[in-house]
C-alpha positions in Angstrom: -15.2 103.4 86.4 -11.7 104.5 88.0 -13.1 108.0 88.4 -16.4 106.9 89.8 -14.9 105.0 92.2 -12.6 108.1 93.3 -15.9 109.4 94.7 -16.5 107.0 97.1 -12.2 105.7 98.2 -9.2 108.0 98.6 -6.6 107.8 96.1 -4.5 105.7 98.1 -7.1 103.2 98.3 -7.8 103.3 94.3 -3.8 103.6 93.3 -2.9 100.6 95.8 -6.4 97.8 94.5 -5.0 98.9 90.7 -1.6 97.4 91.7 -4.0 94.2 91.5 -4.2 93.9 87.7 -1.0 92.1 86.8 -2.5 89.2 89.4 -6.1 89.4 87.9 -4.5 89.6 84.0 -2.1 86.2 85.0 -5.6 84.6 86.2 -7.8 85.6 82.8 -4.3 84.6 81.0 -4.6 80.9 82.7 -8.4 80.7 82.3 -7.4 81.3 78.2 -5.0 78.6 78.4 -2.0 81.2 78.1 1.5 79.8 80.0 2.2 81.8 83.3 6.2 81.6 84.2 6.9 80.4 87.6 8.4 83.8 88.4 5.8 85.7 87.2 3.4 83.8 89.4 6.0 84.4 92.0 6.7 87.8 91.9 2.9 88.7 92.0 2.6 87.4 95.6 3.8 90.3 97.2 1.6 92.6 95.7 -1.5 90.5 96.6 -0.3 90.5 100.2 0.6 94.3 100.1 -2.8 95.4 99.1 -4.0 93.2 102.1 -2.3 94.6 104.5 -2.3 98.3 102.9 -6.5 98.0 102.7 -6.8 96.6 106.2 -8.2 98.9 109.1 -7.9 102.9 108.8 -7.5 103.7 105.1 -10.6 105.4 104.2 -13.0 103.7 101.9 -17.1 102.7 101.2 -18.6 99.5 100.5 -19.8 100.9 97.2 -16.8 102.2 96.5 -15.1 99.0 97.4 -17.5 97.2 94.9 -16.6 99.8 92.0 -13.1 99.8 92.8 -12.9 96.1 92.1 -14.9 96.7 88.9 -12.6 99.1 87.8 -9.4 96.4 88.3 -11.7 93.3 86.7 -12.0 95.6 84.1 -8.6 97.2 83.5 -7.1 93.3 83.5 -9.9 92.5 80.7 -8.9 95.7 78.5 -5.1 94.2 79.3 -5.6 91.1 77.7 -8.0 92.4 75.1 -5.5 94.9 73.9 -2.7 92.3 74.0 -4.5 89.7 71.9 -5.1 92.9 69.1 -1.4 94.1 69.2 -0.1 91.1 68.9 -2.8 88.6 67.5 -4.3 88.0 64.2 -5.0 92.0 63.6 -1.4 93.1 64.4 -3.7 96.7 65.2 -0.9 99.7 65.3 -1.1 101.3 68.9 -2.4 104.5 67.7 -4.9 102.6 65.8 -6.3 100.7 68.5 -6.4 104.3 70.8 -8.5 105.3 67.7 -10.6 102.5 67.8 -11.3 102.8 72.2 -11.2 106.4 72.4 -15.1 106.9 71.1 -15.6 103.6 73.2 -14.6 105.2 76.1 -16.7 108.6 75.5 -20.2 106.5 75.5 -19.1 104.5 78.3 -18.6 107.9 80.2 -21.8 109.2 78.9 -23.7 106.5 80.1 -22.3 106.0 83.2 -22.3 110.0 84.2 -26.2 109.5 83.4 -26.6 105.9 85.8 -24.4 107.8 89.1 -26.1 111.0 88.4 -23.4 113.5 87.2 -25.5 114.4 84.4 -28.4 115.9 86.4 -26.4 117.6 89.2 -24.5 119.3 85.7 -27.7 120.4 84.7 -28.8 121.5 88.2 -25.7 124.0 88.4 -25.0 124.8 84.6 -26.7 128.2 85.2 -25.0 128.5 89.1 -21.6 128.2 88.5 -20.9 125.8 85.7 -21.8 127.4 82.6 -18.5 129.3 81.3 -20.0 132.6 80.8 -20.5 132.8 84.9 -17.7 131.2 85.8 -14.9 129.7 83.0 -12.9 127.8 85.7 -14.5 124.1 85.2 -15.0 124.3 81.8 -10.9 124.9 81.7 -10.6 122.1 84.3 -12.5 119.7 81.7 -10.5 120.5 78.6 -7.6 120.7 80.6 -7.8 117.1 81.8 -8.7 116.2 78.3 -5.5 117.6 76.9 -3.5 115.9 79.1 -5.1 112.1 79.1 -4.6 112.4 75.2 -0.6 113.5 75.7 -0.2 110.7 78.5 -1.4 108.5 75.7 0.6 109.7 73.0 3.9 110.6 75.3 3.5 106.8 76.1 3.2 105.4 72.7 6.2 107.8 71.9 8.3 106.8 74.9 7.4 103.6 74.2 9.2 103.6 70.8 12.1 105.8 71.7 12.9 104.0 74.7 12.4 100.5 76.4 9.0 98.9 77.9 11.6 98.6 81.2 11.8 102.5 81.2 8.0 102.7 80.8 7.3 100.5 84.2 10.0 102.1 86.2 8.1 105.5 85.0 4.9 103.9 86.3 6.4 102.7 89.5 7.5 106.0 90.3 4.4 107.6 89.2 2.1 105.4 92.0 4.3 106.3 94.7 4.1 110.4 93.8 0.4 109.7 93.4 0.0 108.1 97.0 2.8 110.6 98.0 1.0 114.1 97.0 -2.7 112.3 97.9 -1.6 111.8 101.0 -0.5 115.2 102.0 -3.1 117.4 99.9 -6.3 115.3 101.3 -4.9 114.4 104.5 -5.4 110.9 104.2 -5.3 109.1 107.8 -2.5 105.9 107.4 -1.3 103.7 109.7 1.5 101.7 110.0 0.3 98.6 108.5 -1.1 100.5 106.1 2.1 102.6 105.5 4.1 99.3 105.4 1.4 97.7 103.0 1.7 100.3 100.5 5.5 100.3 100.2 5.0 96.2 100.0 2.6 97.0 96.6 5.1 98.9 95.4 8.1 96.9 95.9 6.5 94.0 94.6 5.1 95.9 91.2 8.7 97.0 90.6 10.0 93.6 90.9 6.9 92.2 88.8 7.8 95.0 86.2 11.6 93.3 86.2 10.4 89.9 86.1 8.5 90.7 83.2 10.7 92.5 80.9 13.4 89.7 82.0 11.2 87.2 80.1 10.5 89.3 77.8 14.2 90.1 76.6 14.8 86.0 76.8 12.5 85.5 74.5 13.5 87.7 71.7 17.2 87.0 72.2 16.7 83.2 72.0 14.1 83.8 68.9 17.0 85.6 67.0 19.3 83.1 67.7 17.3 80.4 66.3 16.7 82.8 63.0 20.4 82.9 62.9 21.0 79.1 63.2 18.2 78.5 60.4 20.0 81.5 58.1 23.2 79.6 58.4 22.0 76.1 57.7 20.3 77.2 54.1 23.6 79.2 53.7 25.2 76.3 53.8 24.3 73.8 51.3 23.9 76.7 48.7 27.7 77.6 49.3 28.7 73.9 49.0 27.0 73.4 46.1 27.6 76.8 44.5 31.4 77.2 44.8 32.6 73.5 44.6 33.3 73.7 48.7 34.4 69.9 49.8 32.4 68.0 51.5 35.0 68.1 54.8 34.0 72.2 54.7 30.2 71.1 54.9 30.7 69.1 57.3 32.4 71.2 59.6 29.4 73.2 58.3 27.0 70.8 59.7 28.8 70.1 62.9 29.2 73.9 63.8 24.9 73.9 63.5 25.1 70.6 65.8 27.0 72.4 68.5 24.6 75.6 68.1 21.5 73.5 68.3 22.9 71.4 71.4 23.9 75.1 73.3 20.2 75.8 71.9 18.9 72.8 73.3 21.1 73.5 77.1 19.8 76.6 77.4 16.0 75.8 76.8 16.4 73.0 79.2 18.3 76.4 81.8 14.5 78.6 81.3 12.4 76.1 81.6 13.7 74.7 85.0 14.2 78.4 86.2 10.4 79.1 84.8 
């Protein structure tokens, strides 16, 4: 769908509407009764107001491709949440399992769809013009080339993914929208204004901050989940040590009272993220 709709909008136009997904994932997260930080809800205001103002007036687009173009985000936010719910749900899929799993998805989705828009006539009109590779071995090359390199921008990511940080993976992506726009603009000449212009560097502002706001949350959570593994590793420690190694009951109670003061921080700084959430 994101290639079709590349046919009809100019790559400013598709790059800037796909800054729309984390808005349209936070509403199919709400609609599954998922909790939506404060911040999070927050932060994702600028980018819907930057892809107003960068899709108003001269940037070039179709009412077609308008109407594929917000297919392609509906869909992207579904395969968001439906990849979320199989990394981390019941399944517990591995990443390179679930690629497994969408890759031949993806093939018959292209198949059919190349059939319904009409690539797959208009490849048969020229495969004995200029398409078939014993005339003319250029697009064939272009095909498997851009092949090759979606399948290492998968991998590279699952790799990077491991190696580094999910922070260092969004800053990557951040950086990679404005290059897109960037080269886009001067290869196809793409006529912007200034609201336009302005609107653009609002999207991207706001997707770096939602990318922080994220992985913020993110981080909180794991750090207080290990904290509360510690505090429950301590408090079984305890009673087996007392019990054990003849430790008086003054030791387990200091014992006890340490927990207390954990659990109390604990408590003060759940009370600290949910009022900031």
């Amino acid at each position: 769908i994101g290639n079709a709709s590349l046919r009809y909008v100019s790559v400013n136009f598709n790059q800037v509407m796909r800054s729309l997904v984390p808005a349209v994932t936070i509403v199919m997260g709400i609609c599954l009764g998922k909790p939506v930080s404060r911040k999070r809800q927050i932060a994702v205001l600028p980018v819907v107001i930057g892809v107003a103002m960068a899709t108003f007036g001269d940037m070039s687009y179709t009412v077609f491709g308008l109407m594929i173009t917000i297919l392609c985000v509906l869909l992207a936010a579904l395969k968001v949440v439906a990849s979320g719910e199989l990394l981390t749900g019941d399944l517990k899929m591995h990443p390179v399992d679930l690629l497994s799993k969408m890759a031949p998805l993806a093939m018959v989705q292209c198949l059919i769809l190349s059939i319904i828009l009409g690539e797959f006539e208009e490849i048969q009109a020229r495969w004995n013009k200029d398409l078939d590779p014993r005339i003319n071995w250029y697009p064939m090359f272009v095909v498997v080339f851009s092949g090759v390199c979606a399948f290492s921008l998968n991998i590279s990511s699952l790799m990077a993914n491991k190696l580094t940080s999910p922070l260092t993976l969004c800053i990557a992506a951040n950086v990679k929208q404005v290059l897109m726009i960037v080269i886009s603009t001067i290869i196809f000449n793409t006529p912007i204004s200034l609201l336009n212009g302005f609107g653009i560097v609002v999207v991207l502002a706001g997707s770096a901050q939602y990318s922080f706001v994220s992985m913020a949350e993110k981080e909180g959570a794991s750090k207080k989940a290990d904290r509360f593994v510690k505090d429950d590793s301590d408090e079984e420690k305890g009673p087996l040590l007392s019990n054990g190694n003849g430790i008086s009951s003054s030791s387990s109670g200091n014992n006890m009272n340490n927990s207390g003061k954990k659990k109390s921080v604990l408590s003060s700084d759940d009370e600290v993220l949910e009022s900031s959430n």
